[in-house]
C-alpha positions as CSV (number, residue, x, y, z in Angstrom):
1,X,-29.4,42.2,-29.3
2,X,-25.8,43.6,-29.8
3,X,-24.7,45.1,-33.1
4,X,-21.7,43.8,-34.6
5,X,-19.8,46.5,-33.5
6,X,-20.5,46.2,-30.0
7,X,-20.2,42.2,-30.7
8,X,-17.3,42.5,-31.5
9,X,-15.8,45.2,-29.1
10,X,-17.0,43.1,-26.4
11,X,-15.2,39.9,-27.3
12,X,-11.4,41.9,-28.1
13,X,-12.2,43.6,-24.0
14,X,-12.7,39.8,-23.2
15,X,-9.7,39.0,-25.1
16,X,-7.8,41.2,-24.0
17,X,-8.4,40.8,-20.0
18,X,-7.9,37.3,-20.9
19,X,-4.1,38.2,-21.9
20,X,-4.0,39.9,-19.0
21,X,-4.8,37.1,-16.4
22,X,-2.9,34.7,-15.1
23,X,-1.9,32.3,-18.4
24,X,1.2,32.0,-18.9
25,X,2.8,34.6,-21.4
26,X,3.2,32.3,-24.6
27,X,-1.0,32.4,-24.5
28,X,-0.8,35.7,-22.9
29,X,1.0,37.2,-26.3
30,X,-1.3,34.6,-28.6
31,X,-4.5,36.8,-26.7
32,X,-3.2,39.9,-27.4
33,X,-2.3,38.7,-31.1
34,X,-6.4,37.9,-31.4
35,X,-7.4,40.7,-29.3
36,X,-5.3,43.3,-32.1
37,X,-6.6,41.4,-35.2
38,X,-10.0,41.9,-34.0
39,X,-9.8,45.6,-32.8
40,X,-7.3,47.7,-35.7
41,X,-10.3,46.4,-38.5
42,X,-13.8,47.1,-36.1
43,X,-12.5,50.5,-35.1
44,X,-12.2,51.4,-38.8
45,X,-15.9,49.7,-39.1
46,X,-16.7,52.0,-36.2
47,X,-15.4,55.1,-37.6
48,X,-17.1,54.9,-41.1
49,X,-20.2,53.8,-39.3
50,X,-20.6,56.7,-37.2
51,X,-19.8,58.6,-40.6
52,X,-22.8,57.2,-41.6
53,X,-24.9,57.7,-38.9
54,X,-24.0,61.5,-40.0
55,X,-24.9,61.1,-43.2
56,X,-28.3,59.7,-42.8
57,X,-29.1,62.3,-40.4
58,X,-28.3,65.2,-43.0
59,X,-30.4,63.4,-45.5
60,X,-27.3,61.9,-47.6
61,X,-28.8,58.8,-49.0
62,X,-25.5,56.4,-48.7
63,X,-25.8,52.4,-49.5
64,X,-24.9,50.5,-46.9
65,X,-23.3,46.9,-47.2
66,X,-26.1,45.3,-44.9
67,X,-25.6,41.5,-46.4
68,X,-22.0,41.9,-45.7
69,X,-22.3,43.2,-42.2
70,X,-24.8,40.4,-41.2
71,X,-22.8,37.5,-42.6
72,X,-20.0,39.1,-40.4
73,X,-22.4,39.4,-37.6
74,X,-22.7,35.3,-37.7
75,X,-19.2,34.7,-38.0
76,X,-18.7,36.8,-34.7
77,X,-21.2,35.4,-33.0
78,X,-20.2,32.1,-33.4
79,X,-16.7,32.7,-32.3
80,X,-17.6,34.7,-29.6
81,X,-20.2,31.6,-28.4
82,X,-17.2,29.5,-28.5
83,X,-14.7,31.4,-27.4
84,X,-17.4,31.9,-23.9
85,X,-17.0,28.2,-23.5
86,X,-13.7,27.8,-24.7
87,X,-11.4,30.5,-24.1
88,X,-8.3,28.7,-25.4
89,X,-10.3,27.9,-28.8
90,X,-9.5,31.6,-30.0
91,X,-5.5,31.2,-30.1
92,X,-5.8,27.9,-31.6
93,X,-3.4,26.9,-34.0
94,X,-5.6,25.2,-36.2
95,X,-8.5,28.1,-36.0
96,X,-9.8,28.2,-39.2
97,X,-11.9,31.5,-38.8
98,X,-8.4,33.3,-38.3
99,X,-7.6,35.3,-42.0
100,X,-11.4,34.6,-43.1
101,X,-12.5,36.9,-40.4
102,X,-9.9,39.5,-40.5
103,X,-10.4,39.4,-44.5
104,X,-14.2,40.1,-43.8
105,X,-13.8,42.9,-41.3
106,X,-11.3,44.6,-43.6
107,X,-13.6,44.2,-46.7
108,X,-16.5,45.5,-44.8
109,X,-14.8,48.6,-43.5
110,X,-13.8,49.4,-47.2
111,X,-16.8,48.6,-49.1
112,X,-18.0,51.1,-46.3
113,X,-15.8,53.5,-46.9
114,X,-16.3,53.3,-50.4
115,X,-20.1,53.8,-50.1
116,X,-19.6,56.5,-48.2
117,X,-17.3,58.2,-50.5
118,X,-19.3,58.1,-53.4
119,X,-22.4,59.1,-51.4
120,X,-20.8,61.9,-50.3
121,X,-18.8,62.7,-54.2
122,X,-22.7,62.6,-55.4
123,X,-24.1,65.3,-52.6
124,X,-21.4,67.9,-53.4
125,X,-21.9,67.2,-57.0
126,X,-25.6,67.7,-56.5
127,X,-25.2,70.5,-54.3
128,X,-22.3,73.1,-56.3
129,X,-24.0,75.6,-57.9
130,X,-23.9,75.5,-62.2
131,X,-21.8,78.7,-62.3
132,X,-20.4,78.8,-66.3
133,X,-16.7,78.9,-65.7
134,X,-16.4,80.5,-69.2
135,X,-18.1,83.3,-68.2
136,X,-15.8,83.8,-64.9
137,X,-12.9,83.4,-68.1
138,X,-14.5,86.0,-69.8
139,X,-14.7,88.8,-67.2
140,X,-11.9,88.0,-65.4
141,X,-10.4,91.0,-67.3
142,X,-13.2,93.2,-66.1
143,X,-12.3,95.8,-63.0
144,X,-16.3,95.8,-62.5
145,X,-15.9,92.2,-62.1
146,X,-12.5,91.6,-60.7
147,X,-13.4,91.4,-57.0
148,X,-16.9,89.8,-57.1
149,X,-14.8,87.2,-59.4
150,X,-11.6,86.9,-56.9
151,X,-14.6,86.0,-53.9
152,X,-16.5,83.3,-56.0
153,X,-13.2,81.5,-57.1
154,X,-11.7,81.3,-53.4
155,X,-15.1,79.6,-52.6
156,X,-14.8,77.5,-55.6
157,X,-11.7,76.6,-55.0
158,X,-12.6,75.7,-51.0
159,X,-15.9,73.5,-52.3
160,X,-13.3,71.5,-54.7
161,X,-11.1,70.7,-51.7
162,X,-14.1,68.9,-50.1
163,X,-13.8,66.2,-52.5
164,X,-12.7,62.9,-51.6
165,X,-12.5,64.2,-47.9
166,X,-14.9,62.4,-46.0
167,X,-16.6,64.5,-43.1
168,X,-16.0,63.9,-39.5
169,X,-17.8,66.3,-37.4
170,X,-20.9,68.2,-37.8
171,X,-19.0,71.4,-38.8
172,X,-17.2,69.7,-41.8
173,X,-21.0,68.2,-42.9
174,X,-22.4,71.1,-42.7
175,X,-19.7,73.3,-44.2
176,X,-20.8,72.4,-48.6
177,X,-24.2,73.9,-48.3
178,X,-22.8,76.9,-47.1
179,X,-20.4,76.8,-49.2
180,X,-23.1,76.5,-52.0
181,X,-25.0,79.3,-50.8
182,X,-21.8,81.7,-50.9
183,X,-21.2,80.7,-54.0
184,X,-24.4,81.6,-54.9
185,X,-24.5,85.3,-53.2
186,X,-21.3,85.9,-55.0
187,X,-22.3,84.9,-58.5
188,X,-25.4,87.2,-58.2
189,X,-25.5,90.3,-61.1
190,X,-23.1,88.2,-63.1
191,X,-24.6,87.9,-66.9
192,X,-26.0,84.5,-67.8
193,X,-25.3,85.0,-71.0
194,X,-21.9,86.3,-73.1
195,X,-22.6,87.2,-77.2
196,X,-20.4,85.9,-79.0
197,X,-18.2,88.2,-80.1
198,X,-17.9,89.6,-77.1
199,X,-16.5,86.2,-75.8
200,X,-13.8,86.8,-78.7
201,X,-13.4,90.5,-77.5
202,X,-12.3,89.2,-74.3
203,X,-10.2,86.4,-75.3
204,X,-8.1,88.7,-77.3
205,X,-8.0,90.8,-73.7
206,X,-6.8,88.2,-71.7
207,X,-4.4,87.1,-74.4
208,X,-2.8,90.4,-74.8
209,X,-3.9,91.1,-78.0
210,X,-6.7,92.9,-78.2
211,X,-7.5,95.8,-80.7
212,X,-10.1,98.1,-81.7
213,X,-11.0,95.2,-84.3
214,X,-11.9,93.0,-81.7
215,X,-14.1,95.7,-80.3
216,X,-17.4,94.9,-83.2
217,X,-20.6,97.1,-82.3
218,X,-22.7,94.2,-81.2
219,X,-19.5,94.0,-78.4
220,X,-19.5,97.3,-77.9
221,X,-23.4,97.4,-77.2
222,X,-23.4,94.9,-74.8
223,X,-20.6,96.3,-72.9
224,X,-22.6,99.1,-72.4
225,X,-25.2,97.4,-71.3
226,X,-23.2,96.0,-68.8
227,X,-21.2,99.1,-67.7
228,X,-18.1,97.8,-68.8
229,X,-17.1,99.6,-71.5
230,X,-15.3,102.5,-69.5
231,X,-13.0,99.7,-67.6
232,X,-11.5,98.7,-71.4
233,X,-8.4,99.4,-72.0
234,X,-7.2,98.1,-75.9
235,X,-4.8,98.8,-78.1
236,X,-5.7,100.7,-81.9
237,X,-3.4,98.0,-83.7
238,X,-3.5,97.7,-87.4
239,X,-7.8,98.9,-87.9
């Protein structure tokens, strides 16, 4: 049994040999009219379904518009049974199946595409690592920090760029979880946790107006701690 796709691929190459025969050209331009209408829509089809195929075999769970695709299957079908006994039946100027079809094939390729968009929105949502952006905020004033910090924002920045931008090739599939592992290896030795007031500390740092006030000793512990406080460089100001 032929998938739609291969349905309907089969009847446009039918079509458009048909154009190509020996009608005269008023039904030859009417065939490659039909032939067009039919193609431009299932090679989008075709495109996102081999997406899909992708995604299914990488374990992305996707929805896929199954009623739509076999009420479309029918509709094919039946004009491609006609059309077999009828060849003239598919320029027809009173064919009725005409913009129903061509609406149907459009709609399927973009509730398709739309499926796949969101399946593939959820995976990279599922898959970026829950690195506190306030904390990369907080130490990005911190030469201990600075190029460990630099790294993990370039692949931040790549991961974002995946979304929205549906996959087309292995590579590009594969390309977020290694991303995500990176990401991972480069946020590695930062502290889960910021007090506080050393949150305020750096705040005033990266505002340009820090002072020994801003420095309290719970701040000044921690920075220790954290071999930091030989890399900071404040003003006295008004103490």
């Amino acid at each position: 049994m032929p998938t739609l796709i291969e349905r309907i691929r089969n009847l446009t190459d039918q079509i458009k040999s048909q154009a190509e025969s020996k009608v005269n050209e008023d039904e030859a331009k009417g065939f490659r009219t039909r032939s067009k209408e039919l193609s431009d829509p299932s090679d989008e089809i075709s495109v996102t379904t081999r997406r899909l195929e992708l995604f299914q075999a990488h374990g992305i769970p996707v929805k896929l518009p199954l009623h739509n695709a076999s009420e479309l299957k029918k509709v094919i079908d039946e004009i491609s049974d006609k059309y077999a006994s009828d060849p003239l039946s598919i320029i027809s100027a009173n064919t009725g199946w005409r913009f129903g079809t061509k609406n149907q094939l459009s709609s399927l390729s973009r509730i398709a595409s739309e499926e796949a968009t969101s399946a593939w929105n959820k995976y990279l949502s599922d898959l970026k690592p829950p690195i506190d952006q306030g904390i990369i905020f907080v130490l990005r004033s911190s030469p201990a920090y600075a190029e460990q910090l630099k790294g993990l924002q370039t692949l931040s920045a790549e991961f974002s760029t995946l979304e929205g931008r549906l996959p087309t090739s292995e590579e590009e599939i594969s390309r977020p979880k290694e991303l995500a592992e990176e990401m991972l290896q480069a946020s590695e030795n930062l502290p889960e946790e910021i007090p506080e007031p050393v949150q305020d500390l750096f705040r005033a740092i990266n505002s340009g107006n820090a002072t020994a006030v801003n420095l309290t000793d719970e701040a000044s512990a921690w920075l220790r701690k954290n071999e930091l406080l030989p890399s900071l460089k404040i003003s006295w100001g008004e103490v």
